[in-house]
C-alpha positions in Angstrom: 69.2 130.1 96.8 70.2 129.9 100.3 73.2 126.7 100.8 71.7 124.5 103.3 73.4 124.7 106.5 73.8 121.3 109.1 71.0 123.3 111.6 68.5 123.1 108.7 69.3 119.6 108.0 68.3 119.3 111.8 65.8 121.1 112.3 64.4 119.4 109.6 65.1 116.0 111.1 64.0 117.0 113.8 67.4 116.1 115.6 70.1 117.3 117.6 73.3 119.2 115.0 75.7 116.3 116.6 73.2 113.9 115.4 73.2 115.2 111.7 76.9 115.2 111.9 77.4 112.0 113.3 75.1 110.5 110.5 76.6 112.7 107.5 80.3 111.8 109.0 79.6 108.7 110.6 81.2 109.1 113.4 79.2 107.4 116.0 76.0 104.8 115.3 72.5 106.3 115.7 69.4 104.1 114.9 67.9 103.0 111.6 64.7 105.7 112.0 67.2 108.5 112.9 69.4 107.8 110.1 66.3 107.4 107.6 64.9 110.8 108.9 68.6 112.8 108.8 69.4 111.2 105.1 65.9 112.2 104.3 66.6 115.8 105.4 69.8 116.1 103.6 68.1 115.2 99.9 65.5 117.6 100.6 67.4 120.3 101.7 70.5 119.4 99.0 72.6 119.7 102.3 76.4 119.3 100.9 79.3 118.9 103.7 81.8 121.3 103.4 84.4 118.8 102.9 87.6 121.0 103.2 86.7 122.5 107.0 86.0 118.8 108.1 89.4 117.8 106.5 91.6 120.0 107.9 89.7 119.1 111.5 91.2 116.0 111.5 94.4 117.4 110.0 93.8 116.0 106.2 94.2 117.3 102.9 91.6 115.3 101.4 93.8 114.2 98.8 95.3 111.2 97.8 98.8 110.9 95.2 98.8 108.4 92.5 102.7 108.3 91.2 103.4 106.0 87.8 106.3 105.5 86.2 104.4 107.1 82.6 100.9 108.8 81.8 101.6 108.5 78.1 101.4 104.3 78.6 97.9 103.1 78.3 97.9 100.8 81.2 98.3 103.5 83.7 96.0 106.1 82.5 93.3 103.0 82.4 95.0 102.2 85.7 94.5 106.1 87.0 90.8 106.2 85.6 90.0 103.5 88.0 91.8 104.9 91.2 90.3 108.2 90.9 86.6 106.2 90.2 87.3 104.6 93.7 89.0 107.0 95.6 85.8 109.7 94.7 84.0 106.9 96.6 85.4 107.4 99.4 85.7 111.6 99.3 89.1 112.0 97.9 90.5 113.8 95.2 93.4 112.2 93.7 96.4 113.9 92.4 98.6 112.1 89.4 101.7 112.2 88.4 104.7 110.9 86.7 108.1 110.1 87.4 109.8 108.5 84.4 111.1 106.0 86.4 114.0 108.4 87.7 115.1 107.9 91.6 115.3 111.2 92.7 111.4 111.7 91.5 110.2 108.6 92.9 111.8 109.7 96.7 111.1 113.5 96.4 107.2 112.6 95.4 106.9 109.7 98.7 109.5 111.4 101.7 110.0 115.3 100.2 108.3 118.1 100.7 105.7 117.7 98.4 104.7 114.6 100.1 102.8 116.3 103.0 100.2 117.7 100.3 98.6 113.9 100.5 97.1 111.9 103.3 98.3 108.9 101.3 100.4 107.8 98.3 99.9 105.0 95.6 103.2 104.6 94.1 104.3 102.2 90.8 108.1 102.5 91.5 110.5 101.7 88.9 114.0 103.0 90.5 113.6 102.7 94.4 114.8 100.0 96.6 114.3 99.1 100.1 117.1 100.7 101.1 115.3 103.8 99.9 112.1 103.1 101.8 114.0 102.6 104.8 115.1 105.7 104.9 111.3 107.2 104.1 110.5 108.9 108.0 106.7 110.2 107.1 103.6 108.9 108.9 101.8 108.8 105.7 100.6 105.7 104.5 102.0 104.3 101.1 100.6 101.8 98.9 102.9 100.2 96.2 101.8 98.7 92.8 104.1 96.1 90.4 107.5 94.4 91.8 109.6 96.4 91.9 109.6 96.1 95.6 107.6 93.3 96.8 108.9 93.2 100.7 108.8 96.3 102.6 106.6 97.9 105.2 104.4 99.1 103.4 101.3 97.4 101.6 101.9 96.0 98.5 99.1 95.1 95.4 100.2 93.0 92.5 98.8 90.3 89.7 100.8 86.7 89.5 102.9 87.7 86.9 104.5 84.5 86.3 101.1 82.3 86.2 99.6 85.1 83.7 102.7 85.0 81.6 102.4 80.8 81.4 98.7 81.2 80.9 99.8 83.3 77.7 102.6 81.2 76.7 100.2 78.0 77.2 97.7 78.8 75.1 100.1 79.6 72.3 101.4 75.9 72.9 98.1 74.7 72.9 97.1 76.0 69.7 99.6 73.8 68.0 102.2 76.9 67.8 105.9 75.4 68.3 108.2 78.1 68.0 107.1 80.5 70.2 109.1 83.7 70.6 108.9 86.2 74.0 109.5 89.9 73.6 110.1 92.6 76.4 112.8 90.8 78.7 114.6 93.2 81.1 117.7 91.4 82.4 118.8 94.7 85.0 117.9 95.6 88.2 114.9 97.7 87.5 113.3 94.9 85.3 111.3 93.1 87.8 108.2 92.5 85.9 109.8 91.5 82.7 111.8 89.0 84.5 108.6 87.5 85.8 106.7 87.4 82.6 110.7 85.8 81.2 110.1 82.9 84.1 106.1 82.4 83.3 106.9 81.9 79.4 109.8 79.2 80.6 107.4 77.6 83.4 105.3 77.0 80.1 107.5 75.5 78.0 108.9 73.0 80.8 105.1 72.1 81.7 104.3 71.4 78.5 107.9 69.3 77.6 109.0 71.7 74.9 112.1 72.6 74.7 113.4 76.2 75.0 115.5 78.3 72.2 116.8 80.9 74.1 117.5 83.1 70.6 113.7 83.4 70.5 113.8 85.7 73.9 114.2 89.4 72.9 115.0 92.1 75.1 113.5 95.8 74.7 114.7 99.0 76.7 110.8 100.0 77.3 107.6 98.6 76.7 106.8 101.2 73.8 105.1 100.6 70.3 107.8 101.2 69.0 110.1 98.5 71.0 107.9 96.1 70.0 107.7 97.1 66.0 112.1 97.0 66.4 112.0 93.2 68.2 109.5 92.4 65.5 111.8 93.0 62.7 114.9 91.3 64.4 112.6 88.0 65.3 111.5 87.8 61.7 115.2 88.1 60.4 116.5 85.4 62.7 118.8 83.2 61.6 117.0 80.3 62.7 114.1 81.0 61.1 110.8 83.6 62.5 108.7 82.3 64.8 105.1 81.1 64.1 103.8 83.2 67.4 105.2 85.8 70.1 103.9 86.6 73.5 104.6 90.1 74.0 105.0 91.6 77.7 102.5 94.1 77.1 99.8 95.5 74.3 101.9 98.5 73.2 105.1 96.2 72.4 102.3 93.5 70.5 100.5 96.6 68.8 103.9 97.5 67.9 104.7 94.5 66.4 101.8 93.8 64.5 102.9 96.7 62.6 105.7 95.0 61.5 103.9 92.0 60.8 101.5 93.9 58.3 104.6 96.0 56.6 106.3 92.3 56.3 103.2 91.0 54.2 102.4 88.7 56.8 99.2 87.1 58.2 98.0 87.3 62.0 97.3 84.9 63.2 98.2 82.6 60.5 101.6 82.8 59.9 102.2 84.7 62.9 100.1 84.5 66.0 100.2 87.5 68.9 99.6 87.6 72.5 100.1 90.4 74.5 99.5 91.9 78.1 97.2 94.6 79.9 94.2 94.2 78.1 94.3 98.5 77.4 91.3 99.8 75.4 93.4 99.7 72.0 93.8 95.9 71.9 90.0 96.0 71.4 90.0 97.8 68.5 93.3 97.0 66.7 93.5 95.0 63.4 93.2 92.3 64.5 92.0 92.4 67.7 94.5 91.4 70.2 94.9 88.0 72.2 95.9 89.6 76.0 96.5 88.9 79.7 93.8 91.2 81.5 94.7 92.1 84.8 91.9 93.8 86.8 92.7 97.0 87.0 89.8 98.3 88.4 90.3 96.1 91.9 93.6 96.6 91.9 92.9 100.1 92.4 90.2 99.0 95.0 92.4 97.3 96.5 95.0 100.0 96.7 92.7 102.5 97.9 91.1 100.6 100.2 94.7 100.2 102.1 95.0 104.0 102.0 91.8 104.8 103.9 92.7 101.7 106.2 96.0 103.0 107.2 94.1 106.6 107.5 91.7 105.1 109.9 91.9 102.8 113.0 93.8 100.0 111.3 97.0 101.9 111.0 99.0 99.2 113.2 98.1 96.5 111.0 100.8 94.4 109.6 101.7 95.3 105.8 99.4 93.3 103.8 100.2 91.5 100.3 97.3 91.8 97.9 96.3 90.7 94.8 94.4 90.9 92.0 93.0 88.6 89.9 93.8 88.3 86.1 92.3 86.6 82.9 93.1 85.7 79.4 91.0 87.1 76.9 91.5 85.5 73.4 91.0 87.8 70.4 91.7 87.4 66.7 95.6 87.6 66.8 95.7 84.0 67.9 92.3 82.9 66.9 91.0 83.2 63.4 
């Protein structure tokens, strides 16, 4: 079977070629009637835009970079699964990969060579700084996710950690829990987001009048399963007793420690109630299900892409913009029985 071409799409139509193409591309407004008759001829016909040839005539690739920090952590494959959903919307192909948080990835992958493969980059940076960015001399826009670097020229897309971390700390409080425990702190320069979710657990405690044992805050290196089974152990041999609930920083260190909380012979959430963060797929299903902070991931990425094709089209000049998304507790059977 012949591939239709754009003249049998007009002829069909009954139009001029420029007219199909300003319809299919939308480069120019034609009326309603016009429109109807063009879109008509395209189902018909199965027309299909060749996609590359009108790329590379506006000097495009037709591909967007998403760059995380790691693809093995739920959040960001969730996180990728969503930017690719949206991006398709708007006839991109997205390209993913990771970084492990080292510098020299994070710069090559946004200013190196490899950078002119994308007409835009989404980047969750873990090791750059602004003095990094200031040195980035590409015209292609960048998007950045997290906090790592939350003023820069370049658009930024976050959630409130600190109000999402008092929300979880809150309803711990509320449920009568009174020696609450936090777990994922990152007191170094690249710990941006623990920090915040550190502040939102004390914002809770002051708002509510409780006072704050310091012992109960636990650090972790990453925000891995097995972190959190490790911080698990050390809270429940404290010296000052374990605590009767935690709020973890994210669902992989709560998974991890209601691991330890099973291999301790203890009850969730009766003894020991769990909140975590990300909402991921697996907090659904784990035993028990798992209290979490959801963040929408799915408008973040909107919201990330969105910028992108902005910055591609005839807002370019625009001021950076700070966006964000919206977030939500979801309460679950760690902290509800």
């Amino acid at each position: 079977m012949t591939k239709a071409r754009l003249r049998d799409v007009a002829a069909r139509a009954g139009v001029s070629i420029r007219t199909v193409s300003n319809v299919v591309n939308g480069y120019a407004p034609v009326s309603d009637e016009t429109r109807l008759r063009v879109e008509a001829a395209v189902a018909e016909l199965g027309y299909r835009p060749n996609l590359l040839a009108r790329n590379l005539k506006r000097g495009r690739t037709g591909m967007l970079a998403l760059v995380v920090p790691e693809l093995d952590v739920p959040y960001f494959a969730e996180l990728a699964r969503a930017v690719v959903t949206e991006a398709r919307r708007h006839g991109y192909t997205v390209v993913i990969d990771q970084t492990d948080g080292e510098p020299d990835r994070e710069r090559e992958l946004i200013m190196g060579a490899s950078a002119a493969l994308f007409d835009g980059v989404i980047l969750s940076p873990l090791a750059l700084s602004q003095a990094d960015l200031a040195l980035r001399d590409t015209t292609s826009p960048l998007v950045l996710l997290g906090e790592r670097i939350a003023e820069s020229p370049y658009d930024h897309v976050a959630i409130d950690n600190v109000a999402a971390s008092r929300a979880a700390t809150e309803h711990l409080i509320d449920l009568g829990r009174t020696r609450i425990a936090a777990m994922g702190d990152q007191p170094y320069e690249t710990g941006e987001t623990a920090q915040l979710r550190t502040r939102g657990y004390r914002e809770a405690h002051a708002a509510r009048g409780r006072a704050l044992d310091e012992s109960l805050i636990v650090s972790t290196r990453r925000f891995h399963r097995s972190d959190g089974a490790r911080a698990m152990a050390t809270l429940l041999d404290h010296p000052g007793g374990p605590p009767d609930a935690v709020f973890c920083y994210n669902d992989l260190l709560a998974i991890g420690a209601l691991r330890t909380l099973l291999t301790r012979g203890l009850r969730v959430p009766e003894d020991v109630a769990v909140v975590g963060f990300d909402d991921i797929e697996e907090s659904r299903y784990s035993t028990p299900s798992l209290t979490t902070v959801s963040p929408d991931k799915e408008q973040i990425a909107r919201l990330a892409v969105d910028r992108l094709i902005a910055r591609l089209g005839d807002r370019s000049d625009e001021r950076p913009a700070e966006l964000w998304a919206p977030h939500r507790l979801v309460p679950r059977e760690s902290t509800v029985s």
